[in-house]
C-alpha positions as CSV (number, residue, x, y, z in Angstrom):
1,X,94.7,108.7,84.7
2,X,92.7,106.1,83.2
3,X,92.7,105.1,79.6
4,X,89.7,103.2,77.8
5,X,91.7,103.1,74.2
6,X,95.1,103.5,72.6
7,X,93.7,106.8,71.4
8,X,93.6,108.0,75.1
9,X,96.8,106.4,76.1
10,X,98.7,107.9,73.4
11,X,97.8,111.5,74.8
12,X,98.6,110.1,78.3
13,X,102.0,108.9,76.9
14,X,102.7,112.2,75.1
15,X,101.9,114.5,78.1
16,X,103.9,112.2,80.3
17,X,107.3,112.8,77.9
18,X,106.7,116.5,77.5
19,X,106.8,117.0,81.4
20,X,109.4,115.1,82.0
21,X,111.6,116.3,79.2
22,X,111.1,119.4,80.9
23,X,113.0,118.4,84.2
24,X,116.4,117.7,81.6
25,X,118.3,120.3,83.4
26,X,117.3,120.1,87.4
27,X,118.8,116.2,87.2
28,X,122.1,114.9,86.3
29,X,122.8,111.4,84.5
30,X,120.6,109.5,82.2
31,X,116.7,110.9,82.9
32,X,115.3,107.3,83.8
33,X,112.2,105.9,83.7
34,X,110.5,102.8,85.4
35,X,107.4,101.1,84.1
36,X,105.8,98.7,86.3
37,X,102.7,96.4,86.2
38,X,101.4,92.9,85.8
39,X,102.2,91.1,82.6
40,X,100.3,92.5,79.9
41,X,99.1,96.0,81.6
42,X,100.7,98.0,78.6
43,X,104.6,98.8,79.9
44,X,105.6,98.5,76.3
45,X,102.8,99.4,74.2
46,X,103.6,102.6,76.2
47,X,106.9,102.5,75.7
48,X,105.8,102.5,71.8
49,X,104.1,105.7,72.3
50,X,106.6,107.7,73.7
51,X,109.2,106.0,70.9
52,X,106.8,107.4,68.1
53,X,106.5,111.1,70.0
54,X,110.2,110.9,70.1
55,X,110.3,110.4,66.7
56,X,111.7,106.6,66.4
57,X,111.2,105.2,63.2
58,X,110.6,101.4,62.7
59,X,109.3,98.9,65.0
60,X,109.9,99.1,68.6
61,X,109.5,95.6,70.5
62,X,110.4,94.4,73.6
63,X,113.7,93.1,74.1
64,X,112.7,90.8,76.9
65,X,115.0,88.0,75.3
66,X,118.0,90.4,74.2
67,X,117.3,92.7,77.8
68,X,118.0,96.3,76.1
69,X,117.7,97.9,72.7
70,X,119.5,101.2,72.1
71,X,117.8,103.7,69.3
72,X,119.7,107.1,68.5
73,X,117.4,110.2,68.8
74,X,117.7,113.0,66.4
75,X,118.9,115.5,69.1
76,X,115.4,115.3,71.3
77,X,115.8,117.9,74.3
78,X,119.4,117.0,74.3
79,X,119.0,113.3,74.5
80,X,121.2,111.1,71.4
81,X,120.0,107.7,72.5
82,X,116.6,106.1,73.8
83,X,117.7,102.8,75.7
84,X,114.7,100.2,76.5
85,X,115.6,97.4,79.0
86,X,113.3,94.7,80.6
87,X,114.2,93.7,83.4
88,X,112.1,91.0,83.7
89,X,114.4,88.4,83.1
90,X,117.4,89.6,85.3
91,X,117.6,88.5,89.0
92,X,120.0,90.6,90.2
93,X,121.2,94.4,89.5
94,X,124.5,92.7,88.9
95,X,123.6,91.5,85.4
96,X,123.6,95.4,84.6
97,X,127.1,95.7,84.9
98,X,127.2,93.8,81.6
99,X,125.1,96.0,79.5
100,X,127.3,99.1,80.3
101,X,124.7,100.3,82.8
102,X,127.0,102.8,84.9
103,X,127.9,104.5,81.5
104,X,124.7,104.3,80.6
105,X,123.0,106.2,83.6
106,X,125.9,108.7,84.1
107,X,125.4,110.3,80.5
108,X,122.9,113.4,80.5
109,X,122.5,112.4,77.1
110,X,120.5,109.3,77.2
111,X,116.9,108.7,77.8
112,X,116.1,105.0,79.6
113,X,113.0,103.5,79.7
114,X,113.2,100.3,82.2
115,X,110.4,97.4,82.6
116,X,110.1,95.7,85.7
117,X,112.3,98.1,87.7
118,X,111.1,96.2,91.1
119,X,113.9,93.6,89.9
120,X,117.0,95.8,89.7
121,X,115.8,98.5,92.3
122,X,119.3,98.6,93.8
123,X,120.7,100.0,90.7
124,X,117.5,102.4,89.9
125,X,118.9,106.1,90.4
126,X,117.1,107.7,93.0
127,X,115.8,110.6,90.9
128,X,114.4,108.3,88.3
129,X,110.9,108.6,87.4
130,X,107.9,106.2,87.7
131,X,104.3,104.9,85.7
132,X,102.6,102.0,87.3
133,X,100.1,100.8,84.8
134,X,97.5,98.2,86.4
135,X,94.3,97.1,83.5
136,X,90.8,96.6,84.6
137,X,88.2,94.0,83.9
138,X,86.8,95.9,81.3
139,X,90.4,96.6,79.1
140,X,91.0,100.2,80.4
141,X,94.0,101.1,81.8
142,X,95.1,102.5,85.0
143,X,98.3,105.0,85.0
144,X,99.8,106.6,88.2
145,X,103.1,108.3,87.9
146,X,105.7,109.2,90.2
């Protein structure tokens, strides 16, 4: 799918959460979420996007310097919490361990978005899901899930 404006990747983001809200029951454990691309293709002005369909209130940044932010959710689909991580930073799935991540990913009740997932792939469940974002020339956008 290819975006030319926020406009047009805020539908993208929106029909991207509805289907996979819809695979809540078939998995078990945290429903995760990897964004990958090249600095600056978009992984958290998406992330933004599906915050605000989810209903998040207040500014959502990147916690590249503080690694993850934890929001509650008012009871979306069965999730509580929305966790954001960036991964960018970390150079080993070891440095998980200290954020809680087995608790984390074992709860059916949480909802995590991870950023650079190529650096912790160890610890990436295998039925996670996946958007690679890659921006063109000309400012659009390039999503391809998985």
């Amino acid at each position: 799918m290819i975006s030319k404006n926020i406009k047009e990747t805020e539908e993208i983001a929106k029909v991207f959460l509805d289907k996979i809200l819809k695979t809540k029951n078939k998995k078990r454990g945290a429903l995760v979420v990897g964004l990958s691309g090249n600095l600056g293709a978009g992984k958290t002005a998406f992330t933004k996007l599906i915050t605000k369909h989810l209903g998040i209130k207040g500014r959502v940044f990147s916690p590249t310097y503080v690694i993850m932010k934890k929001y509650p959710l008012k009871k979306t689909e069965g999730y509580k919490f929305f966790f954001h991580i960036d991964a960018y930073r970390l150079e080993s799935e070891k440095e998980l361990l200290h954020l809680g991540w087995e608790e984390i990913i074992n709860n059916d009740e949480h909802l995590v978005f991870i950023e650079w997932p190529e650096n912790i792939s160890k610890a990436i469940p295998k039925h996670s899901e996946f958007v690679y974002i890659s921006s063109k020339d000309n400012g659009h956008r390039n999503f391809k899930f998985k």
